[in-house]
C-alpha positions in Angstrom: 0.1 -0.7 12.4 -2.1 0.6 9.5 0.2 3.7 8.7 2.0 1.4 5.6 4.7 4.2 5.3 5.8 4.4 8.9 6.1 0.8 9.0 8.3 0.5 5.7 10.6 2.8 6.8 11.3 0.6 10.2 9.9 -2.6 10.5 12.3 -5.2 9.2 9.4 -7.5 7.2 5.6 -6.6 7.0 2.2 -9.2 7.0 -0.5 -7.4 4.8 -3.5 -9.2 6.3 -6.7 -9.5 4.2 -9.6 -11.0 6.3 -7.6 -12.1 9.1 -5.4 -14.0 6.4 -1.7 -13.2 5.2 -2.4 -12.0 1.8 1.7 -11.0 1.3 4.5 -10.8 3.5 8.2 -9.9 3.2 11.0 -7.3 3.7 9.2 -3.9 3.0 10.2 -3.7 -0.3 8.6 -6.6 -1.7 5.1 -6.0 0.1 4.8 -2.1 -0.5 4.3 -2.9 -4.6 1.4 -0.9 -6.3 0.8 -4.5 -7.7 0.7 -6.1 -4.0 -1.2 -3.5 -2.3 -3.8 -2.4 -5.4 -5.8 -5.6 -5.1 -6.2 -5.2 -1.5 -6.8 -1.0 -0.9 -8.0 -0.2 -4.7 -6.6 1.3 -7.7 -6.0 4.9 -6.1 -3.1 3.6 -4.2 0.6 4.2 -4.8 3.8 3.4 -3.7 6.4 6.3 -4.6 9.9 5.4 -4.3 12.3 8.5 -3.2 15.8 9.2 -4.2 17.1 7.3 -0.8 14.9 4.5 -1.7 12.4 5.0 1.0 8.8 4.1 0.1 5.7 6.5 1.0 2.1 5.0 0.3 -0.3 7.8 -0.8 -3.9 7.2 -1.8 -4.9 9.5 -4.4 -8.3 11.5 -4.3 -10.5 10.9 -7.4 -11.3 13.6 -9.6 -13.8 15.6 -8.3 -17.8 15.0 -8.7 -16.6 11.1 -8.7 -17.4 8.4 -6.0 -14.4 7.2 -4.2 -13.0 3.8 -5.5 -12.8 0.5 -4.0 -11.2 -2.5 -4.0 -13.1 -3.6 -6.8 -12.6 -0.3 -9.4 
């Protein structure tokens, strides 16, 4: 599944894969990290954490007139 959110909110433990290789795995909470996931989807990404404790994973646009950023901004 490549919606992160949907599958926080009910998978009991998540593989991010990275070029076919487990780069983290774990309950959601430990594997939807801005530190865990930033490396892997780029610097735009962010885990918000609500009130309940639920996780949603946004990517933010960059400002306008930029390029979008990668993995490696």
């Amino acid at each position: 599944m490549h919606d992160l959110t949907l599958a926080g909110q009910f998978a009991d433990r998540l593989l991010l894969l990275d070029g076919g290789r487990v780069a983290a795995g774990g309950p959601p909470p430990s594997v939807l990290r801005d530190e865990v996931l930033r490396p892997h989807f780029g610097p735009r990404v962010e885990v918000l954490i609500t009130d309940t404790g639920d996780r949603a994973v946004i990517s933010r646009r960059p400002p306008q007139g930029t390029a979008p950023a990668g993995p490696a901004d």
